[in-house]
C-alpha positions as CSV (number, residue, x, y, z in Angstrom):
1,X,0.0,0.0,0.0
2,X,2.9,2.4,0.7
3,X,4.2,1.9,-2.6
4,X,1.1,2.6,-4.1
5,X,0.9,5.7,-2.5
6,X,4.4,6.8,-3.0
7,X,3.4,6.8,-7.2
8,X,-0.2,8.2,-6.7
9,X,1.1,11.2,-5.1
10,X,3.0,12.3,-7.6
11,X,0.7,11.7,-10.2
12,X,-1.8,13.5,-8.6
13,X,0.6,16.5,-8.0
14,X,1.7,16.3,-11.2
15,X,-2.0,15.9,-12.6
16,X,-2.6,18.9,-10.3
17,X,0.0,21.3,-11.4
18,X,-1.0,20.8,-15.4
19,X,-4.7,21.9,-14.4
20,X,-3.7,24.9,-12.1
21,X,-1.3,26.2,-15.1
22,X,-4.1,25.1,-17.6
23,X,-6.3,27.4,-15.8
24,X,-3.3,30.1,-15.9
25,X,-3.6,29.8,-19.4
26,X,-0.1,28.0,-20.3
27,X,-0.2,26.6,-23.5
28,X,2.4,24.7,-22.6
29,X,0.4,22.7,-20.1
30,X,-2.8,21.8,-22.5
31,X,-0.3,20.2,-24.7
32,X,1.6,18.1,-22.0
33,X,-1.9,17.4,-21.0
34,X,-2.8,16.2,-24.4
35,X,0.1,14.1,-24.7
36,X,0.0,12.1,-21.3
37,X,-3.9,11.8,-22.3
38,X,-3.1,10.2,-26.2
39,X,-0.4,7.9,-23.8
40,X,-2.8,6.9,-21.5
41,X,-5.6,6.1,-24.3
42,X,-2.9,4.0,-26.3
43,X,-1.9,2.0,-23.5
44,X,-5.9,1.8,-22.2
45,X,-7.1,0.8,-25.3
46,X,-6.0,-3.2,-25.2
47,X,-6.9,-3.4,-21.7
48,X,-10.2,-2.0,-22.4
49,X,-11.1,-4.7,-25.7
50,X,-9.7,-7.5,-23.3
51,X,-12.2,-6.9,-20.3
52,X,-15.4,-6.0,-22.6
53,X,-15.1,-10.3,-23.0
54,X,-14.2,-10.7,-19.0
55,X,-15.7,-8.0,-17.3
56,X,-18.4,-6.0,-19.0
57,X,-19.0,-4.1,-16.0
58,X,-15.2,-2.8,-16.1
59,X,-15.2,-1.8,-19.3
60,X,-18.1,0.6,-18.9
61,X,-16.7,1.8,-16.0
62,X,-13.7,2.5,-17.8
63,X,-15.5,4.1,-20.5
64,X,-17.2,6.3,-18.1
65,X,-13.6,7.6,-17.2
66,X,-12.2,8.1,-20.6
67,X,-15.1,9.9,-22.4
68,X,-15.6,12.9,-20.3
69,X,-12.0,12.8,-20.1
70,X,-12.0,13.1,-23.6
71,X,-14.7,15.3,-23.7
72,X,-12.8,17.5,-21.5
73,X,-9.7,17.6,-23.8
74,X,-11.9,18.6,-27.0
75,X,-13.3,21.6,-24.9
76,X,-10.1,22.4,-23.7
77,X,-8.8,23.0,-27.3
78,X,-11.6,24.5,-28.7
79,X,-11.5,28.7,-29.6
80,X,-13.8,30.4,-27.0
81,X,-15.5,33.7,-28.1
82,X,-16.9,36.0,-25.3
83,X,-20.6,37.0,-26.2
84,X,-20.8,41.0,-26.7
85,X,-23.6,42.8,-25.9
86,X,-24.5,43.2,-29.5
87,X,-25.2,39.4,-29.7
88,X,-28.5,39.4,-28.6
């Protein structure tokens, strides 16, 4: 359990940092964020086709973590216009 912790923590920290500087508006962080998520989704996706035969259950679970993730990242990307009063 302690070694589990000892590589959560950092993750998390990590995982933490990219969202605070995100918010900051570092470009440099969406695009670290993009690539640890295309990482993640290449080394999810043959777990994820082995337990839809195994364990249904787990593979929806896992889609439910992956989707809004994704989600996420397309919002993240996308060009954001403020609405001027002229718009209505």
């Amino acid at each position: 359990m302690i070694i589990g912790v000892g590589i959560a923590l950092p993750i998390i920290a990590i995982i933490a940092l990219l969202i605070y500087m995100i918010g900051k508006g570092k470009n440099w962080a969406k695009l670290t964020y993009l690539v640890l998520f295309i990482v993640g989704l290449s080394l999810n996706i043959p777990a994820l086709v082995i337990s839809i035969f195994t364990n249904p259950l787990f593979t929806v679970l896992r889609l439910g973590d992956m989707i809004p993730a994704g989600i996420g990242l397309i919002l993240l990307f996308r060009h954001y216009q403020p609405k001027t009063s002229d718009d209505f």
